[in-house]
TIGU-554972 format. One record per atom (N, C-alpha, C): atom name; x, y, z; residue number from 0. Coordinates in pm, whole numbers, plus 50000, padded with zeros to 5 digits. Atoms other than C-alpha are relative to their C-alpha. Example, Ala and Ser with C-alpha at 12.3 -4.5 7.8 and 13.67 -1.06 7.14 Angstrom:
[node "N"; [50089; 49881; 50000]; 0] [node "CA"; [51230; 49550; 50780]; 0] [node "C"; [50090; 50120; 50000]; 0] [node "N"; [49918; 49881; 49994]; 1] [node "CA"; [51367; 49894; 50714]; 1] [node "C"; [49923; 50109; 50073]; 1] 
This chain:
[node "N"; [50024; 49923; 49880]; 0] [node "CA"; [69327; 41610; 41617]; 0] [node "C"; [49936; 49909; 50104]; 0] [node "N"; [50046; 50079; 49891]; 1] [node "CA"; [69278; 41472; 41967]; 1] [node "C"; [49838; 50015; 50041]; 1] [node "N"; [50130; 49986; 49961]; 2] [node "CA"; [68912; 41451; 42098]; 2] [node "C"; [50002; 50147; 50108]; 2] [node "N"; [50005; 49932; 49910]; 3] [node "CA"; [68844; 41789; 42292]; 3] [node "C"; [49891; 50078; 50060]; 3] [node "N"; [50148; 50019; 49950]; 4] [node "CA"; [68584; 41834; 42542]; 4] [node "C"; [50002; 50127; 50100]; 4] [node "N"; [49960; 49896; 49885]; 5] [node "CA"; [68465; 42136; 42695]; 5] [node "C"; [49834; 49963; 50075]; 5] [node "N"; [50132; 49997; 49893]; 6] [node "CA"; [68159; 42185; 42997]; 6] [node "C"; [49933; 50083; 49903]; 6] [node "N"; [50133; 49973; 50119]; 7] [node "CA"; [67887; 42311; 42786]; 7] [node "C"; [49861; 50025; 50135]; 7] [node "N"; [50120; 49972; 49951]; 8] [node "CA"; [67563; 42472; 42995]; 8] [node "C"; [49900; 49975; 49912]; 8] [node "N"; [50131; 50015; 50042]; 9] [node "CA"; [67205; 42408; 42902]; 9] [node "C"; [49862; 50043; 50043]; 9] [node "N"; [50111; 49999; 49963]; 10] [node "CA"; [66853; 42484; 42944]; 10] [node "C"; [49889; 49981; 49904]; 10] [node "N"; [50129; 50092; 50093]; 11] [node "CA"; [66519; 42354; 42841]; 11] [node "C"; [49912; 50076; 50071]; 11] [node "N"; [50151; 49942; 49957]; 12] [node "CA"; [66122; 42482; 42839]; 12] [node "C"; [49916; 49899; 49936]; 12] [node "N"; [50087; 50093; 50063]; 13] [node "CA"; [65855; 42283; 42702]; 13] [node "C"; [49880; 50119; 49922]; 13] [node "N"; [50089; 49929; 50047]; 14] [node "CA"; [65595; 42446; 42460]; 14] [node "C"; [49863; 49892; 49972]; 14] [node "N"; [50067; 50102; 50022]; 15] [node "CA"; [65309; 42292; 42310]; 15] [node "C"; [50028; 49910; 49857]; 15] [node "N"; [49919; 50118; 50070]; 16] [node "CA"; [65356; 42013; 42059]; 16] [node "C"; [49904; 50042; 49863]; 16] [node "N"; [50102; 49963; 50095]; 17] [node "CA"; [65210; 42206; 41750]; 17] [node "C"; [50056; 50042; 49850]; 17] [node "N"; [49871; 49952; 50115]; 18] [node "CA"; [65314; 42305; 41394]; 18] [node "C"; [50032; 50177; 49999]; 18] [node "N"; [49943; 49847; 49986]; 19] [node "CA"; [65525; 42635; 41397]; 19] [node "C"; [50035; 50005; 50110]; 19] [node "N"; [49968; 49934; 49865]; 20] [node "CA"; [65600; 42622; 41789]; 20] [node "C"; [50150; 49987; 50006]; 20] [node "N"; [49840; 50024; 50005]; 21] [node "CA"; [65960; 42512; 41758]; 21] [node "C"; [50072; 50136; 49905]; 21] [node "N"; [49909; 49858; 50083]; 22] [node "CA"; [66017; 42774; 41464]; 22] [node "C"; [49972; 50148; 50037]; 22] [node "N"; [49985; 49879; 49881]; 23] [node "CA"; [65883; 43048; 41658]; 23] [node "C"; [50076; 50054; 50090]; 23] [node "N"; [49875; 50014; 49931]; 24] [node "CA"; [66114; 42965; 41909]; 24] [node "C"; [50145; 50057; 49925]; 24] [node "N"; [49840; 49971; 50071]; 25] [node "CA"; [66436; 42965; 41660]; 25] [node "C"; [49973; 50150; 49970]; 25] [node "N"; [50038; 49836; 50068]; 26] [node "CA"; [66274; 43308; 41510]; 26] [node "C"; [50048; 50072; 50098]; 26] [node "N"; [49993; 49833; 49868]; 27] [node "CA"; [66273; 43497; 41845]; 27] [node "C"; [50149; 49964; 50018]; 27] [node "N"; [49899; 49963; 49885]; 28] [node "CA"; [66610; 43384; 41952]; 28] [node "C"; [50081; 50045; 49864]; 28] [node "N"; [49908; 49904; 50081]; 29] [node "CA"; [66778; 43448; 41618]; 29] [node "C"; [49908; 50112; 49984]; 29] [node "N"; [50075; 49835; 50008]; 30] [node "CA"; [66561; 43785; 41589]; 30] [node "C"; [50116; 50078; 50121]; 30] [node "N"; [49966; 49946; 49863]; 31] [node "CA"; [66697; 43862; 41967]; 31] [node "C"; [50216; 49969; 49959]; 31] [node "N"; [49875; 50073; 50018]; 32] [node "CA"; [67062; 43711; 41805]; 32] [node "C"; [50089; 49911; 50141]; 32] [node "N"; [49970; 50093; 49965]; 33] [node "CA"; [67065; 43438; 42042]; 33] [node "C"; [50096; 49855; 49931]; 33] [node "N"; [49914; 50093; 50122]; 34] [node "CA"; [67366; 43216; 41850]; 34] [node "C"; [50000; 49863; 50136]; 34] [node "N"; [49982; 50124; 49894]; 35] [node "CA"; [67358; 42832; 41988]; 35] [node "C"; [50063; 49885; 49958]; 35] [node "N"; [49950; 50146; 50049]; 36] [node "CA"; [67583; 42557; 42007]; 36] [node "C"; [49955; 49877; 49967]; 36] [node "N"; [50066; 50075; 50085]; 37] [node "CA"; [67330; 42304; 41948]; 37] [node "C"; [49851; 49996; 50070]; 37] [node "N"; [50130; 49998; 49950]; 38] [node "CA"; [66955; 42287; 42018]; 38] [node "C"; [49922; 49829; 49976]; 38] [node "N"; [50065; 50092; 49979]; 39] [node "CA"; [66732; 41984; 42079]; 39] [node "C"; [49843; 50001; 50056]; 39] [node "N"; [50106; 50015; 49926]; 40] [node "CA"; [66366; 41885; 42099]; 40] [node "C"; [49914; 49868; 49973]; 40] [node "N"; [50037; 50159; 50004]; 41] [node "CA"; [66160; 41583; 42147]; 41] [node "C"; [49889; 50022; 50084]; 41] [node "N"; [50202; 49988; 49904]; 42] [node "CA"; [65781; 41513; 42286]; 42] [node "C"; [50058; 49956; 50123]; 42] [node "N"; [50044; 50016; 49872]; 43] [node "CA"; [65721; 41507; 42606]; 43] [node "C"; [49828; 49966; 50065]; 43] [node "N"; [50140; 50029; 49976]; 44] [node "CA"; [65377; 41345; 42668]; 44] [node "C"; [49928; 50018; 49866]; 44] [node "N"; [50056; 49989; 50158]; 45] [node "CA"; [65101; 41362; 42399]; 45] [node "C"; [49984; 50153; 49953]; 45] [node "N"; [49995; 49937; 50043]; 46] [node "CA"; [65092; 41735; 42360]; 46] [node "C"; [50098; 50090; 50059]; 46] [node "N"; [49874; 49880; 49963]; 47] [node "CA"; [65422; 41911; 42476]; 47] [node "C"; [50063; 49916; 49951]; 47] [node "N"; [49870; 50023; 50109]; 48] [node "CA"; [65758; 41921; 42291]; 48] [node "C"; [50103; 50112; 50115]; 48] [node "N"; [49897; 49954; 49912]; 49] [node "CA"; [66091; 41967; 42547]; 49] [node "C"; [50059; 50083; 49877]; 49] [node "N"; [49891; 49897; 50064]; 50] [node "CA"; [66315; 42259; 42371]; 50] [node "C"; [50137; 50003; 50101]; 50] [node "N"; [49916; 49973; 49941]; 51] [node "CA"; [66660; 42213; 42505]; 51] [node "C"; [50112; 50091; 49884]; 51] [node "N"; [49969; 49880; 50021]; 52] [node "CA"; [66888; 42535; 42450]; 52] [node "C"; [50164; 49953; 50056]; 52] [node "N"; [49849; 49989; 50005]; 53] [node "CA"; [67282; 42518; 42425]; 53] [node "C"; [50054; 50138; 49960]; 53] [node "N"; [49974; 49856; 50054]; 54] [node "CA"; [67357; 42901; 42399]; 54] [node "C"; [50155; 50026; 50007]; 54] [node "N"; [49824; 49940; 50028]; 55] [node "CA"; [67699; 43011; 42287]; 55] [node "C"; [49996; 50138; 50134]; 55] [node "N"; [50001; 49951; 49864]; 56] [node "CA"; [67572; 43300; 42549]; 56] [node "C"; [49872; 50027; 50108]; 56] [node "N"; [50062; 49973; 49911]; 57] [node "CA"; [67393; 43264; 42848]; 57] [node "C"; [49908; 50091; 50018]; 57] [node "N"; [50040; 49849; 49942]; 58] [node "CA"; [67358; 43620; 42935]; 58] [node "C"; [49861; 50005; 49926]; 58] [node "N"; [50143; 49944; 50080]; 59] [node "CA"; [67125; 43669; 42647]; 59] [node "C"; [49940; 49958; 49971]; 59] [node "N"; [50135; 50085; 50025]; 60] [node "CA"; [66950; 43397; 42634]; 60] [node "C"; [49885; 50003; 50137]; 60] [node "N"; [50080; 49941; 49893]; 61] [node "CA"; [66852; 43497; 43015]; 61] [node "C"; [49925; 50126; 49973]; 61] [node "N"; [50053; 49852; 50005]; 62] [node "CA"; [66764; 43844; 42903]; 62] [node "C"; [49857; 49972; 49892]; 62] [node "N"; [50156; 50062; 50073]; 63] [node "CA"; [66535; 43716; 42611]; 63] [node "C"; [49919; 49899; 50079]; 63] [node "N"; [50116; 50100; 49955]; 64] [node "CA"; [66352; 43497; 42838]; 64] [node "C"; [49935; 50077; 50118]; 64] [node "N"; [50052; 49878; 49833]; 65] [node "CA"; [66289; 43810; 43101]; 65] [node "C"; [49967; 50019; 49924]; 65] [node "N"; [50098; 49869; 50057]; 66] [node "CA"; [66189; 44047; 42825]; 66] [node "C"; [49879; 49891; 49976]; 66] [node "N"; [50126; 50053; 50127]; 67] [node "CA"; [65934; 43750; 42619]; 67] [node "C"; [49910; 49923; 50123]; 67] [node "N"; [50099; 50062; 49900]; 68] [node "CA"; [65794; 43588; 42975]; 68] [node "C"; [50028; 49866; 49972]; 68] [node "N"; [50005; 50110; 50036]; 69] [node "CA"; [65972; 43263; 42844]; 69] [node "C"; [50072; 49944; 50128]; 69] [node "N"; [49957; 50093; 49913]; 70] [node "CA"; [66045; 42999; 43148]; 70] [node "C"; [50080; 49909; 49953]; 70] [node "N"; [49919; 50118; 50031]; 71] [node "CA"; [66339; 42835; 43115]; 71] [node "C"; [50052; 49905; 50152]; 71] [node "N"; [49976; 50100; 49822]; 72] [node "CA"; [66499; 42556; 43388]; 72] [node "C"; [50133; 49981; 49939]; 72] [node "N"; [49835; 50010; 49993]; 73] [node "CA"; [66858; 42565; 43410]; 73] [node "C"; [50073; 50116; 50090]; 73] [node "N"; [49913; 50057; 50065]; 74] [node "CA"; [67157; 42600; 43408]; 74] [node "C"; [50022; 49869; 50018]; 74] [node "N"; [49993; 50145; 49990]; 75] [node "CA"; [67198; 42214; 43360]; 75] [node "C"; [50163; 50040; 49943]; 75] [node "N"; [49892; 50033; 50024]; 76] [node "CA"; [67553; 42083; 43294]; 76] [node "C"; [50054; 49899; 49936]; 76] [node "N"; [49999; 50113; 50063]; 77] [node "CA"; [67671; 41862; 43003]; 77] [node "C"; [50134; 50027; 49934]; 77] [node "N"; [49878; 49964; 50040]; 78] [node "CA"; [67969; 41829; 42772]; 78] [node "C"; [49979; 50000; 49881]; 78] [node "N"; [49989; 49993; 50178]; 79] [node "CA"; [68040; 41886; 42418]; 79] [node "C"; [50158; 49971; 49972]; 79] [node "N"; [49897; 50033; 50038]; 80] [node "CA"; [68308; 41692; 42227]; 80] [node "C"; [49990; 50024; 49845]; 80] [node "N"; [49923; 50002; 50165]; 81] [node "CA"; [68459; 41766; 41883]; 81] [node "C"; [50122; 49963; 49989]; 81] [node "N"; [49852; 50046; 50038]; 82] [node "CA"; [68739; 41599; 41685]; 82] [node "C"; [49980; 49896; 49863]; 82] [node "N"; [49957; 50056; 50122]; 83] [node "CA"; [68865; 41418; 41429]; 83] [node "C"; [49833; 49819; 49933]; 83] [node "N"; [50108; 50134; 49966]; 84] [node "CA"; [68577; 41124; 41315]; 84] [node "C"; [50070; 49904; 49906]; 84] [node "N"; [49956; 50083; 50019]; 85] [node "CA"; [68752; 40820; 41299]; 85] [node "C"; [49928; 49883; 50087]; 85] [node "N"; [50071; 50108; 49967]; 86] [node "CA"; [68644; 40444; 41323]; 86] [node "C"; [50003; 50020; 50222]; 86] [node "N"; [49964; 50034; 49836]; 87] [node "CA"; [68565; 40437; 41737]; 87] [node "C"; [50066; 50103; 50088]; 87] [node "N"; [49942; 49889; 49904]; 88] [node "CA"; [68635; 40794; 41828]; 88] [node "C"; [49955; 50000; 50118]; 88] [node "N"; [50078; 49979; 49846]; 89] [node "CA"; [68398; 40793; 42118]; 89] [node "C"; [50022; 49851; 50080]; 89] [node "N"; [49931; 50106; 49888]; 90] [node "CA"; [68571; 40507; 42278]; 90] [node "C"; [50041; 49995; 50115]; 90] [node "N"; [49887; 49915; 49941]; 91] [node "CA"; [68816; 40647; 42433]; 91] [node "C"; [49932; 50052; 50132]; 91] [node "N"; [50083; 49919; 49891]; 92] [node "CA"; [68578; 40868; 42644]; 92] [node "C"; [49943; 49909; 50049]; 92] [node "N"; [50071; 50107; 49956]; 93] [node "CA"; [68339; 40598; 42699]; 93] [node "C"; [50034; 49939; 50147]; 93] [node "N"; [49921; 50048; 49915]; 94] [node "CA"; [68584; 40428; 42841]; 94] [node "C"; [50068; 50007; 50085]; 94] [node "N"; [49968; 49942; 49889]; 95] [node "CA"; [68678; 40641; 43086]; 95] [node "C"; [49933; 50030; 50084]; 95] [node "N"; [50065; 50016; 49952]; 96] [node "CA"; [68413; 40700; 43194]; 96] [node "C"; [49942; 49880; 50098]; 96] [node "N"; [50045; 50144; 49949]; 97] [node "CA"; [68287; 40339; 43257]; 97] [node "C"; [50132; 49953; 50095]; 97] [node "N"; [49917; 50045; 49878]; 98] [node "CA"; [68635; 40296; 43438]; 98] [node "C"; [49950; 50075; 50124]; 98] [node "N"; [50094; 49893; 49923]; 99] [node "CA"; [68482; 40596; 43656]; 99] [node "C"; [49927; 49919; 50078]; 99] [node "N"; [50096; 50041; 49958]; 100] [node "CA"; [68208; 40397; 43706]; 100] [node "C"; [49893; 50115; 50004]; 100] [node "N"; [50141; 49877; 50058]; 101] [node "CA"; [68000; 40704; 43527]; 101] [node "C"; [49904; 49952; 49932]; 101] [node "N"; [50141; 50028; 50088]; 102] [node "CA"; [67698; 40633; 43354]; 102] [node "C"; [49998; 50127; 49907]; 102] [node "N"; [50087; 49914; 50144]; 103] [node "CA"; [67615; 40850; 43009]; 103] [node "C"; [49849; 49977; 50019]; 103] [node "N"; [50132; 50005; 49964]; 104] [node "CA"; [67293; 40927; 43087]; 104] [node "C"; [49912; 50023; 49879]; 104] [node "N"; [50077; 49952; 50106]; 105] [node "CA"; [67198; 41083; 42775]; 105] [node "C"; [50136; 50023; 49886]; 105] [node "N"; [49868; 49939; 50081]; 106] [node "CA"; [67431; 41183; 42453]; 106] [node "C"; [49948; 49994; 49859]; 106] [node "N"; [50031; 50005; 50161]; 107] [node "CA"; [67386; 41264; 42045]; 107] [node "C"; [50098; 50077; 49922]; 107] [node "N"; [49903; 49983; 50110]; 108] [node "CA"; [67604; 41315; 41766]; 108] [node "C"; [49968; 50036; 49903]; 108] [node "N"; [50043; 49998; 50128]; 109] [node "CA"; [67647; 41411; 41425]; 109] [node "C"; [50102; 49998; 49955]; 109] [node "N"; [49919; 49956; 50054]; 110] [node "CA"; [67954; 41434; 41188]; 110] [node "C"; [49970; 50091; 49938]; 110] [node "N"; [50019; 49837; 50110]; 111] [node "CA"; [68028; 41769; 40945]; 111] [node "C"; [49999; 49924; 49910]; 111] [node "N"; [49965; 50028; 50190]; 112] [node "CA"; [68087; 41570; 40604]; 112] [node "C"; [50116; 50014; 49975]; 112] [node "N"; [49840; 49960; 50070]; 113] [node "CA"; [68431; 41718; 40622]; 113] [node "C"; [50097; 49905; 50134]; 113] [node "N"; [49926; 50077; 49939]; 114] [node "CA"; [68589; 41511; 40862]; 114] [node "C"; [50010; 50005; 50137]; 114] [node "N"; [50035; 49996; 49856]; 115] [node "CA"; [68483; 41628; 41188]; 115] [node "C"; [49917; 49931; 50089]; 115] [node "N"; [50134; 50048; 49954]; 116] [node "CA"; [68212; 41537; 41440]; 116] [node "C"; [50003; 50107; 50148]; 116] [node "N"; [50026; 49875; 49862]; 117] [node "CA"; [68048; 41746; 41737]; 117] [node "C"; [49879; 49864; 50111]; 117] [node "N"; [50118; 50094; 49914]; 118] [node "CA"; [67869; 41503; 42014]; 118] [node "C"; [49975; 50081; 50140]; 118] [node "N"; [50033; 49909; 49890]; 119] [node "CA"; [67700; 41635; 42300]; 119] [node "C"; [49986; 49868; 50104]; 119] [node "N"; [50026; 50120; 49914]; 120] [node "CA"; [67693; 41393; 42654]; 120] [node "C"; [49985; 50054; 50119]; 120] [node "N"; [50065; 49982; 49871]; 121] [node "CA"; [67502; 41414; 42978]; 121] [node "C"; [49995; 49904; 50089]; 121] [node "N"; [50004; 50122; 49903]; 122] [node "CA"; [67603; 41231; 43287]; 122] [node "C"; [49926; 50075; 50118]; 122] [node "N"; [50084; 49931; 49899]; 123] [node "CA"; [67429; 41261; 43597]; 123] [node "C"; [50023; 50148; 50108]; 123] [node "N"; [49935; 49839; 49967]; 124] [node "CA"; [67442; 41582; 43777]; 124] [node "C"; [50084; 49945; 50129]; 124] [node "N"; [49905; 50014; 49900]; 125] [node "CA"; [67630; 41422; 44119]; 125] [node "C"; [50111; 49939; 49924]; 125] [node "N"; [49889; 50042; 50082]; 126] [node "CA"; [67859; 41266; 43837]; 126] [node "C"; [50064; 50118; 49962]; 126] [node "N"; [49923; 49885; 50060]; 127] [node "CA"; [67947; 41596; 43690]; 127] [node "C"; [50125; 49996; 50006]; 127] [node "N"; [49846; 49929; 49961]; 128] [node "CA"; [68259; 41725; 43888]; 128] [node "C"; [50074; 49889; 49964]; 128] [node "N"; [49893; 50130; 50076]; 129] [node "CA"; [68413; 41348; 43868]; 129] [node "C"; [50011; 50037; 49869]; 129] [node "N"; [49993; 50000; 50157]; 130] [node "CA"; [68344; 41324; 43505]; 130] [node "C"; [50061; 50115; 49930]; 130] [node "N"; [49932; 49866; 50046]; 131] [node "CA"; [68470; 41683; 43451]; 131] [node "C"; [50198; 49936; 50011]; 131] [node "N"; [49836; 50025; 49922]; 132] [node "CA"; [68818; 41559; 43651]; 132] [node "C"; [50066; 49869; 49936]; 132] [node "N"; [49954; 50122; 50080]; 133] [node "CA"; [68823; 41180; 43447]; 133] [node "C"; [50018; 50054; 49887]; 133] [node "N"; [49998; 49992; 50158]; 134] [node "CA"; [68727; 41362; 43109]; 134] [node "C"; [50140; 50100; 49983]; 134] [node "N"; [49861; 49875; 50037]; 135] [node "CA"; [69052; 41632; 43164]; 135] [node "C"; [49928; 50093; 49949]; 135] [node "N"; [50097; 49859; 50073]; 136] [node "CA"; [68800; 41924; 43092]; 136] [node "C"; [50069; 50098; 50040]; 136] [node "N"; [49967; 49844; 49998]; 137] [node "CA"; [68929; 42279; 43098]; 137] [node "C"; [49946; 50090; 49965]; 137] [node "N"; [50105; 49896; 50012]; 138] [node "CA"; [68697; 42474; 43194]; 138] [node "C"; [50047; 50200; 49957]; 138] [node "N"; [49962; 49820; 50004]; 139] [node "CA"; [68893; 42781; 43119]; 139] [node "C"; [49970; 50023; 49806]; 139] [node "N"; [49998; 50022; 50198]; 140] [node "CA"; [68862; 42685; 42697]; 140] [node "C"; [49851; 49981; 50038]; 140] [node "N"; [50168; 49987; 49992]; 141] [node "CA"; [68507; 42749; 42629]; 141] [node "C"; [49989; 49936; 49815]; 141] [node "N"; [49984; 50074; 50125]; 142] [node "CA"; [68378; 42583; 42309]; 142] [node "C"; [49959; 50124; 49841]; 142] [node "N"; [49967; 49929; 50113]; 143] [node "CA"; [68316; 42915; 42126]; 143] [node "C"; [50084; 50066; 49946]; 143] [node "N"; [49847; 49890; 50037]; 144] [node "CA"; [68681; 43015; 42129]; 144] [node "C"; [49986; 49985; 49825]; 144] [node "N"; [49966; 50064; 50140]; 145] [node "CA"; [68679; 42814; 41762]; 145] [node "C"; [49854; 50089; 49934]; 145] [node "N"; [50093; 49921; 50064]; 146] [node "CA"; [68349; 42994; 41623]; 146] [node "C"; [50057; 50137; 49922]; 146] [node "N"; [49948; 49910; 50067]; 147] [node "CA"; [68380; 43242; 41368]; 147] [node "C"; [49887; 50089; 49938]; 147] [node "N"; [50090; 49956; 50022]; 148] [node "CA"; [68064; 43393; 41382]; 148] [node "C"; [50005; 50151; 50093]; 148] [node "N"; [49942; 49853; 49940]; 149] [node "CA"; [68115; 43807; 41483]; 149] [node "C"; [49823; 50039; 50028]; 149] [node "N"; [50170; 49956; 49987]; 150] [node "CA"; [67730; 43919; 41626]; 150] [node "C"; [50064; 50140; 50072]; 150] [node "N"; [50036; 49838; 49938]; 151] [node "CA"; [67721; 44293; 41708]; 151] [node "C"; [49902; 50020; 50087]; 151] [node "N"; [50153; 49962; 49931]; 152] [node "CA"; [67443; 44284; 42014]; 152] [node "C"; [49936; 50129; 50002]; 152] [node "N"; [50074; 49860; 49990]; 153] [node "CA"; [67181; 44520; 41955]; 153] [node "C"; [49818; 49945; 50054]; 153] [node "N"; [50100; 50080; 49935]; 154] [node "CA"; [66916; 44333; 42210]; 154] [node "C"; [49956; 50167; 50052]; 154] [node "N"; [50059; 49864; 49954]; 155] [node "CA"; [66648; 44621; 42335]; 155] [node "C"; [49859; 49909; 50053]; 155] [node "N"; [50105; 50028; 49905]; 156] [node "CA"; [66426; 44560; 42643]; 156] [node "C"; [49861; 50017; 49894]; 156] [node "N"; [50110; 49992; 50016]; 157] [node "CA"; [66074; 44521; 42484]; 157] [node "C"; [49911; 50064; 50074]; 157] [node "N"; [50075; 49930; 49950]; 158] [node "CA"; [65825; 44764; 42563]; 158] [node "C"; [49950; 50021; 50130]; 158] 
């Protein structure tokens, strides 16, 4: 399978840098059934820890952050690639980029074990639209068409 890359939204908060604040976090949003394409966090100074948020949906990750008083900053704009993991898959892109004359500003990976891989990549935000138009993105394919996870929302305004 070819490499295929869709626009992917984001947002990030910072908490404090403590034990349990990150799993608190995961608790409320799966409690609230916030499902996410991939999450990320990393210090920020000596006592805060950035939480960045890849939500399969938006909507309700806005609504849990009205009901709980949680500040988030976004929507930011990045991409998510999955495909086949072979020697030098992320070449290809790279390299289109850099013909671009884009910069990867940020980006992280992982393979499944089974033969896949999912990488996430952040170019600058006046890069975006190019990089959307070099990478052949289609924004109309969203990346949870392939998910096979069925959530029934039963989110309820807090008191």
């Amino acid at each position: 399978m070819a490499a295929t890359i869709y626009s992917v939204d984001y947002y990030y908060t910072t908490v404090e840098d403590r034990p349990g604040q990150g799993c608190r976090f995961l608790e409320t949003l799966a409690s609230e059934e916030v499902n996410l394409l991939a999450f990320n966090a990393f210090p920020v100074g000596r006592d805060r820890t950035q939480l960045v948020i890849y939500p399969l949906n938006a909507t309700w990750l806005g609504d849990l952050a009205r009901h709980e008083g949680l500040r988030l900053i976004g929507p930011h704009h990045s991409f998510m690639v999955h495909g086949d993991d072979e020697l030098g898959a992320l070449v290809t892109i790279h390299q289109k980029l850099c013909d671009a004359d884009i910069n990867v500003s940020s980006s992280n990976g992982i393979t499944d074990g089974r033969g896949g891989y999912r990488y996430l990549m952040h170019v600058h935000p006046e890069d975006y639209d190019r990089a959307m138009t070099v990478l052949g993105v289609d924004q109309a394919v969203r990346p949870g068409a392939d998910f096979r996870l069925e959530i029934k929302r039963r989110f309820a305004a807090k008191g």
